[in-house]
C-alpha positions as CSV (number, residue, x, y, z in Angstrom):
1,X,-5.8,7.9,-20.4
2,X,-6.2,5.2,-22.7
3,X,-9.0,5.6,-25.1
4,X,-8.5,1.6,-26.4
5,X,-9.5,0.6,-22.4
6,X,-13.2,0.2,-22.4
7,X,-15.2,1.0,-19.9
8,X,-18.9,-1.4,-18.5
9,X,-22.2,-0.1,-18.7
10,X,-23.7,1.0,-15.3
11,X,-26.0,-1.7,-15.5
12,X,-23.9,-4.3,-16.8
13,X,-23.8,-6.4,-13.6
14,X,-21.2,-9.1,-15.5
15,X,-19.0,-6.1,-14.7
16,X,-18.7,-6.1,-11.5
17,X,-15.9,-8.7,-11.4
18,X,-13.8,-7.2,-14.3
19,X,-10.3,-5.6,-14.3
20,X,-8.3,-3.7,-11.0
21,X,-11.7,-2.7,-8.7
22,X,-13.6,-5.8,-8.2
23,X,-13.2,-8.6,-5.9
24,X,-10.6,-9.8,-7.5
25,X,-8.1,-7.2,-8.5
26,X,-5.9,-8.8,-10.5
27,X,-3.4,-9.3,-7.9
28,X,-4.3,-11.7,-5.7
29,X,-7.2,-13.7,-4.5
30,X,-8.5,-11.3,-2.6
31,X,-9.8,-7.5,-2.3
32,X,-7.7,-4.9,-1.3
33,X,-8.6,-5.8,2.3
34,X,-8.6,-9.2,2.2
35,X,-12.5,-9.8,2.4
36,X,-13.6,-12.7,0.8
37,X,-16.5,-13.2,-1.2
38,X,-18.1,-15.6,-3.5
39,X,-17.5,-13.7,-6.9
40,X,-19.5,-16.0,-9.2
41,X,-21.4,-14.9,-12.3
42,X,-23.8,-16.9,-13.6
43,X,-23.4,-15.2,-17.1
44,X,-23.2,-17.1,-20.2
45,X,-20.9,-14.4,-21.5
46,X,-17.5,-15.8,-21.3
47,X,-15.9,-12.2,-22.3
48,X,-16.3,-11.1,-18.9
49,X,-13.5,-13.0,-17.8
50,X,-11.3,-12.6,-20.5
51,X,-9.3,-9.2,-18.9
52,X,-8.5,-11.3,-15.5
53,X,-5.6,-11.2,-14.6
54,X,-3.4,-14.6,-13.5
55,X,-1.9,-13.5,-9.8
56,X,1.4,-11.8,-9.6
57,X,2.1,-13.3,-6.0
58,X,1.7,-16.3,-3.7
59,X,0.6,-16.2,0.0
60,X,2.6,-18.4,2.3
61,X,1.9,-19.5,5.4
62,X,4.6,-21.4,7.3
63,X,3.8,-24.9,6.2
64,X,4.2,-23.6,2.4
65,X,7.4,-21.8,3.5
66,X,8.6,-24.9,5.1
67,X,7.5,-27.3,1.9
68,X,9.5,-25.2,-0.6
69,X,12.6,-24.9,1.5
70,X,12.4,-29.2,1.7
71,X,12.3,-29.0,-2.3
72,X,15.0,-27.0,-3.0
73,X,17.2,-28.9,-0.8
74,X,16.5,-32.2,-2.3
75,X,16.7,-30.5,-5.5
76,X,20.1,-29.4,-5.0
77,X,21.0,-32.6,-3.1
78,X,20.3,-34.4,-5.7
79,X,21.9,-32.7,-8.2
80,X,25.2,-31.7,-6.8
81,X,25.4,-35.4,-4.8
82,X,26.0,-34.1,-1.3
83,X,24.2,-34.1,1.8
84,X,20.9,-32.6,2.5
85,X,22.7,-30.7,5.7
86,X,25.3,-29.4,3.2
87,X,22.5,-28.3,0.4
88,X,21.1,-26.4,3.3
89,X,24.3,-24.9,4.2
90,X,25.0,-24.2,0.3
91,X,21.9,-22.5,-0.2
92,X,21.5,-20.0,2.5
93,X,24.6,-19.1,1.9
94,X,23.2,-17.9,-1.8
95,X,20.6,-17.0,-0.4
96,X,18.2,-19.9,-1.7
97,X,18.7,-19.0,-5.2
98,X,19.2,-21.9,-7.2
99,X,20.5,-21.0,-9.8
100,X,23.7,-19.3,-8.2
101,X,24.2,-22.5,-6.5
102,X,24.4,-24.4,-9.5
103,X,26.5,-21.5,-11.5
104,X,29.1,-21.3,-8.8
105,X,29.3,-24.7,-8.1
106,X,29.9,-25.8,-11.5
107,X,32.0,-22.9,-12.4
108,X,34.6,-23.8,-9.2
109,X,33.3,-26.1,-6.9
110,X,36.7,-26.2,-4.6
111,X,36.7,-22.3,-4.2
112,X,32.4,-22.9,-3.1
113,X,33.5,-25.7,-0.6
114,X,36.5,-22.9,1.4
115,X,33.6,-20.1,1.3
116,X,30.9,-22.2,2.9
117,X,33.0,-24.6,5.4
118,X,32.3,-27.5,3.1
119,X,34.9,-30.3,3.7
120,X,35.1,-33.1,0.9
121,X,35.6,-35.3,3.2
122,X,35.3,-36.0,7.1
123,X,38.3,-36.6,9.4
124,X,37.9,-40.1,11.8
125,X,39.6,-40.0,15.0
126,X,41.9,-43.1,15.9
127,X,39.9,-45.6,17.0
128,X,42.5,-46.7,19.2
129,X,43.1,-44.1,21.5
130,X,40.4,-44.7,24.6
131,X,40.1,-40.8,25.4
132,X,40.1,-37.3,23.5
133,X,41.5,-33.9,24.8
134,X,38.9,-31.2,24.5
135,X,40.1,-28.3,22.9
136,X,38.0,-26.0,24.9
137,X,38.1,-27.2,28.5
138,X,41.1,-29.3,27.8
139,X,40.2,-32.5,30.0
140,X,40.1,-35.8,28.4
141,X,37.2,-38.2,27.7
142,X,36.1,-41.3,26.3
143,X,35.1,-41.0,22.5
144,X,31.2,-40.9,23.3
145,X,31.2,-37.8,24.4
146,X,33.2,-36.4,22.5
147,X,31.8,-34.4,19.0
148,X,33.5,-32.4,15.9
149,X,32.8,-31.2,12.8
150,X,33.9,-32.6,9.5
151,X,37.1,-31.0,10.1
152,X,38.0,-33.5,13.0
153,X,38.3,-30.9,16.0
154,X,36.9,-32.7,18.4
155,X,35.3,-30.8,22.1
156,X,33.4,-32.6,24.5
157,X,29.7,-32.3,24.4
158,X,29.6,-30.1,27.3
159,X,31.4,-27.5,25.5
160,X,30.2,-27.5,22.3
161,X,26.3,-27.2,24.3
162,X,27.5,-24.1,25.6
163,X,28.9,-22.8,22.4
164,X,26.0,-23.9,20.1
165,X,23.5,-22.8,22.7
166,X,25.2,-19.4,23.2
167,X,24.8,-18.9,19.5
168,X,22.0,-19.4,19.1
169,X,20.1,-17.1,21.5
170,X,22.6,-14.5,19.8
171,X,20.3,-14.6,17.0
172,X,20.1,-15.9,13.3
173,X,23.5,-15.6,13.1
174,X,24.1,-19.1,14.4
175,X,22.7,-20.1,11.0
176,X,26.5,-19.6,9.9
177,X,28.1,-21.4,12.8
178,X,31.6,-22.4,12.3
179,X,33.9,-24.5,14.6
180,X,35.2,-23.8,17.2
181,X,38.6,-23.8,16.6
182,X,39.7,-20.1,15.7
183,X,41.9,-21.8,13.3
184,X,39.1,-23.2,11.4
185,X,36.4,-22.4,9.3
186,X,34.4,-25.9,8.9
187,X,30.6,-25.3,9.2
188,X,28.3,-26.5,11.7
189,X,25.3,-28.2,10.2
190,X,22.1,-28.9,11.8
191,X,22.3,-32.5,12.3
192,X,25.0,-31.8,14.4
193,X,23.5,-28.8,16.0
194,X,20.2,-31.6,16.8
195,X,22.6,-33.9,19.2
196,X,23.6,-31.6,21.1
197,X,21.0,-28.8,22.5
198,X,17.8,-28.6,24.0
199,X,14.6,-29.0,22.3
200,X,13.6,-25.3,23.0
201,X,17.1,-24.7,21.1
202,X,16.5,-26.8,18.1
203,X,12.9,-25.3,17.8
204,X,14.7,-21.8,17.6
205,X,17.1,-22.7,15.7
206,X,14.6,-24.0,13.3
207,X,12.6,-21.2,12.9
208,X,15.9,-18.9,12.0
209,X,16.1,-21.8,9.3
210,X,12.8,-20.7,8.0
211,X,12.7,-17.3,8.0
212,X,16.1,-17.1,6.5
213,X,14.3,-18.8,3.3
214,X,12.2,-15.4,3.4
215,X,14.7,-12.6,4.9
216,X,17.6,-13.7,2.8
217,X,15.5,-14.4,-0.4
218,X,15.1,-11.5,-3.1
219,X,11.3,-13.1,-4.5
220,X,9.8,-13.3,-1.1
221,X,9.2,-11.1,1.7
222,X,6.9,-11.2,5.0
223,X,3.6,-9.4,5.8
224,X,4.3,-6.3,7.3
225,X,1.3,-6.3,9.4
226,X,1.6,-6.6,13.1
227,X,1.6,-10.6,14.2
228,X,1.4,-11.8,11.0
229,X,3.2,-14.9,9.8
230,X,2.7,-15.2,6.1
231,X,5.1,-14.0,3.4
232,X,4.3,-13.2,0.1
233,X,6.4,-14.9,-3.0
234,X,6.4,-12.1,-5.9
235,X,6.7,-12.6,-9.7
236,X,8.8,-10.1,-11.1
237,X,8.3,-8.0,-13.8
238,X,4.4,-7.1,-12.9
239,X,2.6,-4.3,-13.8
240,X,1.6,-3.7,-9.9
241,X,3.4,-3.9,-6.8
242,X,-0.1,-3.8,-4.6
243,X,-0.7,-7.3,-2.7
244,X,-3.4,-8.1,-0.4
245,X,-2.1,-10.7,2.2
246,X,-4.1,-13.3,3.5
247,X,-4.5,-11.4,7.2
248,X,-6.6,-9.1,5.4
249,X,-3.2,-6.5,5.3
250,X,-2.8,-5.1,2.0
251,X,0.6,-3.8,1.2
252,X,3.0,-2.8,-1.5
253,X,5.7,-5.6,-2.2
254,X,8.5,-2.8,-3.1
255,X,8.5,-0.9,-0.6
256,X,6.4,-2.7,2.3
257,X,4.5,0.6,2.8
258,X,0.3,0.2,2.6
259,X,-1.2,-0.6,-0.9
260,X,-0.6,2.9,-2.4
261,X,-1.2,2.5,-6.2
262,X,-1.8,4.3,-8.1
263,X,1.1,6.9,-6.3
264,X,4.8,5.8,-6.7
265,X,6.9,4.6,-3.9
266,X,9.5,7.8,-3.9
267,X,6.2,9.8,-3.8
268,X,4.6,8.1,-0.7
269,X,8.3,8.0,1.1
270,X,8.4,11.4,0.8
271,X,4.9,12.0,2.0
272,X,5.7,10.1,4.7
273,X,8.3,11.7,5.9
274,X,7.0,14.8,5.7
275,X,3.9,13.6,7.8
276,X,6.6,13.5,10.4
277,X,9.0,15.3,9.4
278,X,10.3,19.0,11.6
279,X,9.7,21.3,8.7
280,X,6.4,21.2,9.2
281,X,7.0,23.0,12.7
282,X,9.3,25.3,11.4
283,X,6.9,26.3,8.6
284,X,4.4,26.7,11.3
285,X,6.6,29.4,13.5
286,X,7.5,31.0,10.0
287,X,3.8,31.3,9.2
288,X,2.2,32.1,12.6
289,X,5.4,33.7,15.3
290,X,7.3,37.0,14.7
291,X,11.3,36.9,16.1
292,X,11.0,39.6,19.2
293,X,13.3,42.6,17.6
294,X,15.6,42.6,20.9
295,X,16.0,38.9,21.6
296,X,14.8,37.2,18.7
297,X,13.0,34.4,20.0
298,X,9.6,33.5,18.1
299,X,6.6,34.9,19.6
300,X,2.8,33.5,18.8
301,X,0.0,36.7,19.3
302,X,-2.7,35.0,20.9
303,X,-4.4,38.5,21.8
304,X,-6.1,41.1,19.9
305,X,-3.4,44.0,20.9
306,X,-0.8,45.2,18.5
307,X,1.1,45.3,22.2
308,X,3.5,42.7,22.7
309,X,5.5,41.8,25.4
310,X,8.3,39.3,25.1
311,X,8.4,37.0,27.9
312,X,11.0,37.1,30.4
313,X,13.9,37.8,31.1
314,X,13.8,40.0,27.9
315,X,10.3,41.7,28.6
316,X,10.7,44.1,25.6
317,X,7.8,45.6,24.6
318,X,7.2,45.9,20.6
319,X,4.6,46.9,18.2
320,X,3.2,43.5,16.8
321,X,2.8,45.2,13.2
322,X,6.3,47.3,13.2
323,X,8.2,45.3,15.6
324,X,9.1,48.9,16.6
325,X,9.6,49.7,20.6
326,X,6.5,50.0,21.9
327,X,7.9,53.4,23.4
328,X,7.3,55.1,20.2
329,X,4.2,54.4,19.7
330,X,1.8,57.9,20.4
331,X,0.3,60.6,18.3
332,X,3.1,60.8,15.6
333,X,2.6,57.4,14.5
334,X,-1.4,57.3,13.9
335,X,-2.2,57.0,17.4
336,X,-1.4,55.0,20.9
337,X,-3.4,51.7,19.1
338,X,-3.0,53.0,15.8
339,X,0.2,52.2,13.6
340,X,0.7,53.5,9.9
341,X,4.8,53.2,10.3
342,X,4.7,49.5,9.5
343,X,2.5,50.3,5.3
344,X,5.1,52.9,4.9
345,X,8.6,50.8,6.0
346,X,6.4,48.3,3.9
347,X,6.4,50.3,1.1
348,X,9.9,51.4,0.7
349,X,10.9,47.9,1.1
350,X,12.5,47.9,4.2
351,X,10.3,44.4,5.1
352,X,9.7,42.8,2.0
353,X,12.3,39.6,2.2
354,X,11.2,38.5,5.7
355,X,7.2,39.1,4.8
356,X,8.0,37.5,1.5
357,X,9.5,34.8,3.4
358,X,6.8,34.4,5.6
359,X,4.2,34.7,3.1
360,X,5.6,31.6,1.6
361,X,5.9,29.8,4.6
362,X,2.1,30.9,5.6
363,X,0.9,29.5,1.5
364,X,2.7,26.3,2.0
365,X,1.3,25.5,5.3
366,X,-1.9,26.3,4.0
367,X,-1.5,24.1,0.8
368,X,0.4,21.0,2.8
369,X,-2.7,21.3,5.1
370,X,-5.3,21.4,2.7
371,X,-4.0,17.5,1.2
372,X,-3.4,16.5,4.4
373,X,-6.5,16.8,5.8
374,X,-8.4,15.3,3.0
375,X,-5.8,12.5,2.7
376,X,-6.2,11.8,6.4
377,X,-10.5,11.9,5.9
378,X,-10.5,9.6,3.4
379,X,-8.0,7.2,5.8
380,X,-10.8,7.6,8.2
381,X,-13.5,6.8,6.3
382,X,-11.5,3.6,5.0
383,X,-11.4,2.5,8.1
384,X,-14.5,3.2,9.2
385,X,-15.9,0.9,5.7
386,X,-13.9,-1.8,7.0
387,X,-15.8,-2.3,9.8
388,X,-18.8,-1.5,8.4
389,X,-18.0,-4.0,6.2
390,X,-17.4,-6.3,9.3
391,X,-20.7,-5.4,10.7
392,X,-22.3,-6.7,7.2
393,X,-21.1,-9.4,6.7
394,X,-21.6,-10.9,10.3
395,X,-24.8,-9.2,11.3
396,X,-26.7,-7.6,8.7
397,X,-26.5,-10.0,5.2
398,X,-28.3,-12.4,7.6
399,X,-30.8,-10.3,8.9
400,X,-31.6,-8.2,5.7
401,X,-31.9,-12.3,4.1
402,X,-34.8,-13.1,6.7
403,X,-36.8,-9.3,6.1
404,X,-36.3,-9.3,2.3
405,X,-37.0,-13.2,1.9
406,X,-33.5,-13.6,-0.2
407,X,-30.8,-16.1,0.1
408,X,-27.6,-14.2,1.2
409,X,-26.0,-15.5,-2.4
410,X,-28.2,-12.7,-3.7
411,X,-27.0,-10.5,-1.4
412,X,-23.4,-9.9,-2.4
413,X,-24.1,-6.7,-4.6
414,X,-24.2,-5.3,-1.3
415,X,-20.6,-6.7,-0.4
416,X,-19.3,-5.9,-3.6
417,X,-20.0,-2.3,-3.0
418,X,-18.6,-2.1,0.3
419,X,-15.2,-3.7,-1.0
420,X,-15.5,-1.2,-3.6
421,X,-16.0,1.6,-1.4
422,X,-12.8,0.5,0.6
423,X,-10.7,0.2,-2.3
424,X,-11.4,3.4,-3.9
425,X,-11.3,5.4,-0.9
426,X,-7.7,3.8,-0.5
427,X,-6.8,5.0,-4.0
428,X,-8.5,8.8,-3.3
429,X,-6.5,9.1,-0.2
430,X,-3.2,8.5,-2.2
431,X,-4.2,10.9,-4.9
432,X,-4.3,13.6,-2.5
433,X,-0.4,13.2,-2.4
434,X,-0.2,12.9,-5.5
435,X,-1.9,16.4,-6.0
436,X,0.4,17.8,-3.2
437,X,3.5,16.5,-5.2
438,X,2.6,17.8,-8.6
439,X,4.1,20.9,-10.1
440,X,2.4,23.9,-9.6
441,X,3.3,25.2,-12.8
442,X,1.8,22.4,-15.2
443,X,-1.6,24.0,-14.7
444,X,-3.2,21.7,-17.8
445,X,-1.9,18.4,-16.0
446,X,-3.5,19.9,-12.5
447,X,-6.9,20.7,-14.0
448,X,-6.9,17.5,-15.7
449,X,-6.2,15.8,-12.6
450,X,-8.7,18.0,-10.1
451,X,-11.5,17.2,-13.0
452,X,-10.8,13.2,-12.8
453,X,-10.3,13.4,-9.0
454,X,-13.3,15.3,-8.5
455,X,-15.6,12.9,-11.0
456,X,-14.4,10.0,-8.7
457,X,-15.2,11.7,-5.4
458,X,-18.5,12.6,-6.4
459,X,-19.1,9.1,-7.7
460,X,-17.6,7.8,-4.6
461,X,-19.9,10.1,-2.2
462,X,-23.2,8.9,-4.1
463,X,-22.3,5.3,-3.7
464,X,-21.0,5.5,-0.1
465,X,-24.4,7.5,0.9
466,X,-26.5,4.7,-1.2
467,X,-24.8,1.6,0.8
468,X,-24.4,3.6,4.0
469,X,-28.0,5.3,4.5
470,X,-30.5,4.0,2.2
471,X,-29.9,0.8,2.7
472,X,-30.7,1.3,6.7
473,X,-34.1,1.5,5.0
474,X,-34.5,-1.8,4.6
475,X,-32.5,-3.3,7.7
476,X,-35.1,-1.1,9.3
477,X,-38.0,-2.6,7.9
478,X,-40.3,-5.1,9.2
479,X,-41.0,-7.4,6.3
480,X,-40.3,-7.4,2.0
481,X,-40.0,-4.2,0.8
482,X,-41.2,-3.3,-2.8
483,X,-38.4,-1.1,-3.5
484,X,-36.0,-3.8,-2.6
485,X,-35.3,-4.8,-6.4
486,X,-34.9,-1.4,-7.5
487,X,-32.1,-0.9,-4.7
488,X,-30.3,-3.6,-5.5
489,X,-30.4,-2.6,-8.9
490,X,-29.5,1.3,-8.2
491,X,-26.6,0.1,-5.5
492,X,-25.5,-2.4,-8.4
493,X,-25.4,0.5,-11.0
494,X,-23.4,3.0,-8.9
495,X,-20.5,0.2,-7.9
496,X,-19.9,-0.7,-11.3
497,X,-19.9,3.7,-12.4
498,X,-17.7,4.5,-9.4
499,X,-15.4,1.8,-10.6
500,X,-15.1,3.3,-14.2
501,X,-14.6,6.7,-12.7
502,X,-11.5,5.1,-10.2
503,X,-10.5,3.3,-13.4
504,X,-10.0,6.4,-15.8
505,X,-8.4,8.0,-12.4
506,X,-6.1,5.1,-12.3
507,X,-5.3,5.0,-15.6
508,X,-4.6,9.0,-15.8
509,X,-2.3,9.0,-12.8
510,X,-0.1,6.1,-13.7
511,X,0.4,6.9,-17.1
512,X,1.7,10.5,-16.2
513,X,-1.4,12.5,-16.7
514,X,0.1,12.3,-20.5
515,X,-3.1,12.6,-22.0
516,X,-2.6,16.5,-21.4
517,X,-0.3,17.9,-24.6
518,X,1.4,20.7,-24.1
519,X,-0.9,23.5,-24.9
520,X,-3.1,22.2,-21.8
521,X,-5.6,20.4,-24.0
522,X,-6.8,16.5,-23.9
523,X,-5.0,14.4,-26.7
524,X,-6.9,14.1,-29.4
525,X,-7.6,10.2,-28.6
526,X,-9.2,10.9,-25.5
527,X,-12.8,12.0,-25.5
528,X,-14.4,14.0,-22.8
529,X,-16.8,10.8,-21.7
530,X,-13.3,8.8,-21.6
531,X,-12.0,11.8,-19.0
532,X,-14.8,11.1,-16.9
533,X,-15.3,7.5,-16.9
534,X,-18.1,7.0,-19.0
535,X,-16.6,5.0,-22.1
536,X,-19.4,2.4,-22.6
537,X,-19.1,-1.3,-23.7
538,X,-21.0,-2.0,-26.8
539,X,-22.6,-5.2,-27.8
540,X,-22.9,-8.5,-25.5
541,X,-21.5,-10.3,-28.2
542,X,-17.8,-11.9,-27.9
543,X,-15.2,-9.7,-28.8
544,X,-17.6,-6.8,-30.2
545,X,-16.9,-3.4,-28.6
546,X,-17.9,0.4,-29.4
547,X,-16.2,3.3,-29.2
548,X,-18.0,7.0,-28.6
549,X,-16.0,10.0,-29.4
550,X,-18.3,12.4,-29.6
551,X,-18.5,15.4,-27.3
552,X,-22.0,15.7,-27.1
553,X,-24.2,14.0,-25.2
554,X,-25.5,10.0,-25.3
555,X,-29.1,11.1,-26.0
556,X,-31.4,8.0,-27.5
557,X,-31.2,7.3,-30.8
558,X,-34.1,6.7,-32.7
559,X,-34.1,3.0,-32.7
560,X,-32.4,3.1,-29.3
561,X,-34.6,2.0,-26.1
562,X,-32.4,3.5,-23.6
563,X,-29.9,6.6,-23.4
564,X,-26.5,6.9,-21.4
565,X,-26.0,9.7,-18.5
566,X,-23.3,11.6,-20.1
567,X,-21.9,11.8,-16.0
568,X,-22.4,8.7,-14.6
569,X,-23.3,6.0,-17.6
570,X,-26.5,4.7,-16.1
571,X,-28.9,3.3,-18.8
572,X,-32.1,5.5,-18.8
573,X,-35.0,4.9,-20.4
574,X,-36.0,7.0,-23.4
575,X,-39.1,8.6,-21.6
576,X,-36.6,9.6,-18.6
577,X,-35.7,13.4,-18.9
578,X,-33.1,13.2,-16.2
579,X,-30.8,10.1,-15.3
580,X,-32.4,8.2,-13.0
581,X,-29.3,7.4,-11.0
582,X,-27.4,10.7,-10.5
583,X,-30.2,13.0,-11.4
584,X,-28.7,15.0,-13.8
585,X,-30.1,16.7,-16.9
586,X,-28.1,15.8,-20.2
587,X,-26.4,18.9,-21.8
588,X,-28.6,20.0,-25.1
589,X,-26.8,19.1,-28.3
């Protein structure tokens, strides 16, 4: 990890809303989940701020959507001098990028007109002739019902209802509508489109309009969450592809998978197919079935006996441990229940591919199953802080303001570490396949990893228990508790630690777990607190920062009033043996 990144005190409450894991994480105006909260700081100390990040996306909903589209069309109206239906037609046709409208137009304007259906100019019918011959139905009638595109092929309005309407319930593919005329490739613009069909069409036909702004556009994409209508416009080139939408959703913009920094995108695709992938069966019939030696279907033993018999029609009966006939089985071999043949086949190698083949497959169901499950715990327990956060903020804030005789604005440490606990367990599940993905024989990189994963988790646990039980303490009580303060300053503390630990995990994870060399040791410009998350800032004045990198322990200096928890930061006082907050013992020098 990076030994320049420093980390907060644990009782530096400025830094709650600093860097990836606060409220605002750098990416968005939101949390990972999309709760909002009023993130003030009424700190004088400007610095805190200075890390923020300015948003790497935009949230749309459709009105914004709708507002942009209207600019660039007048935008390239205006500079190209052609109509507003033909800047439409123009642009979805580069898909809304503005600058390839401009570049091909420029560069050969006659060769853009033939591959969009623009005509220079429109074709007028003789005025003097009373009625028109549809080209569709072929009957004549008088010019006021009669309709074409600027290519002058005229069809009666009956017609071109039917063909306009048709194409449009086919799907967005009306949006390049052409004329009717097989010999023609003129394009159908919407004012056109507007005289002739329904109001339930033109509303349709509308909305393709829109979302082809988003579908067809490479900066802009929809939420992937279920009935939600916002998009998100992306800035390329950031350092994250994690967005949180306005429905609360958050994704990753790449590959419109859930938030999953700090794990790649080829990693989670693979993960996820193999959540639901068919080797996972066949590992499990390697792992837990024998072939029956006659007809070699896979068998389960779901019995004590060593005697197995196949199931019909084959009911051959075989000695679960030889696979020999069951038949053979008496004195000679150990024993009716008794069977030594199978050690000694074993050890002249007679069964040592297939049991080294299931071996294997029995190890890596073992090891898949081991990540799994603690990926898929730590997705429940997201969840399950979600709606405990839910319950919070609707119910509790309020009540826990009336006991404890505090306005809910002093309240929000208690959000903050709720949104905290959401977004870390998000990050812990994903590290799990991370872990599952990394090479087995890079065995510095793994401990590296396991020791900053498990630092995290055990931060994580003590805040989760703090916000989760003790604080029922206080919902419970009848009127101001004492110990009130000292919670809020202990559940204050253990957000801001949890979030160095994630931080360093981060950090680590992303950057290749490169701070391991080659002989399996920690570079030289990493020191053991930076491993575990416990960097601390220095000074509150602007722009003054210190650096630790000793080994030994943060005991109190002589003219220091306080000593730093060598595991979890927290600022003890110099009379406290043990850290106050995790309750450990500092290691002696």
């Amino acid at each position: 990890m990076d030994s320049d990144d420093d980390m907060h005190d644990a009782n530096d409450l400025d830094s709650l809303d600093d860097d990836y894991y606060s409220g605002d994480n750098g990416m968005g105006s939101d949390d990972g989940d999309g709760f909002e909260f009023d993130n003030s700081d009424d700190s004088d100390d400007s610095t805190s701020h200075h890390h923020r990040q300015q948003p790497s996306y935009t949230v749309l909903n459709e009105d914004d959507i709708r507002q942009r589209q209207e600019e660039v069309i007048t935008r390239i109206s205006t500079v190209l001098s052609i109509p507003r239906v033909s800047a439409s037609i123009l642009l979805r046709h580069y898909n809304w990028d503005v600058s390839k409208v401009h570049d091909a137009w420029f560069a050969d304007e006659e060769r853009v007109r033939k591959a969009t259906g623009l005509l220079e100019s429109s074709v007028v019918p003789n005025q003097n002739m009373k009625e028109l011959n549809c080209g569709i139905c072929f009957e004549a009638y008088p010019h006021d019902r009669m309709y074409a595109a600027a290519c002058g092929h005229y069809f009666c309005s009956v017609c071109w209802t039917g063909y306009v309407s048709t194409a449009i319930n086919d799907g967005p593919g009306c949006l390049m509508l052409r004329c009717p005329d097989p010999s023609c490739g003129a394009a159908v613009g919407q004012d056109l489109i507007n005289l002739l069909v329904s109001e339930e069409d033109k509303q349709k036909y509308s909305r393709y309009i829109l979302r082809s702004y988003v579908e067809d556009n490479k900066k802009t994409k929809w939420c992937p969450a279920p009935g939600c209508d916002f998009a998100v416009d992306f800035v390329a080139g950031s350092s994250s592809f994690d967005v949180s939408c306005n429905c609360s959703f958050s994704f990753c913009w790449n590959c419109t998978e859930e938030a999953h920094r700090p794990v790649d995108c080829v990693t989670v695709a693979k993960w996820i197919l193999k959540n639901c992938a068919e080797s996972e069966n066949m590992n499990w019939i390697l792992a837990n079935s024998k072939p029956c030696p006659k007809c070699k279907r896979p068998i389960e033993k779901n019995q004590g006996c060593m005697h197995i018999t196949c199931t019909p029609p084959c009911k051959f009966e075989f000695c679960w441990l030889c696979l020999g006939a069951w038949s053979d089985h008496g004195e000679r071999t150990g024993g009716f229940y008794a069977c030594n043949r199978y050690e000694t086949a074993k050890q002249e190698g007679l069964y040592d591919e297939a049991e080294k083949r299931r071996e294997m497959a029995k190890n890596s169901l073992e090891r898949y199953t081991h990540y799994y499950e603690r990926w898929a715990t730590n997705q429940s327990s997201r969840l399950k802080a979600v709606a405990d956060l839910q319950q919070m903020q609707s119910v509790h804030i309020e009540k826990l303001s009336d006991k404890q005789c505090q306005p809910e604005t002093q309240l929000k440490f208690i959000t903050e570490a709720w949104l905290q606990i959401i977004e870390c367990r998000r990050v812990l599940k994903w590290t799990y396949a991370y872990g599952y993905y990394l090479t087995e024989n890079e065995h510095a990189k793994r401990q590296f990893f396991e020791y900053l994963q498990g630092e995290a988790e055990s931060g994580l646990e003590r805040l989760h228990q703090c916000a989760e039980k003790e604080l029922q303490t206080y919902l419970n009580a009848e009127g101001p508790s004492e110990g009130f303060n000292d919670f809020k300053t202990k559940l204050a503390g253990l957000t801001s630690v949890t979030r160095n630990y994630f931080e360093n995990l981060v950090r680590a994870l992303e950057n290749g777990l490169s701070d391991v060399d080659s002989q399996g040791a920690c570079s030289k410009t990493t020191s053991s607190k930076n491993l575990g998350g416990v960097t601390k800032r220095g000074g509150r004045g602007k722009g003054t920062t210190s650096r630790t990198t000793s080994t030994g322990p943060s005991r109190p200096q002589e003219d220091s009033p306080s000593w730093h928890c060598e595991h979890c930061t927290f600022a003890n006082a110099r009379a406290n043996v043990t850290c106050q907050m995790c309750n450990r013992s500092p290691s002696a020098r």
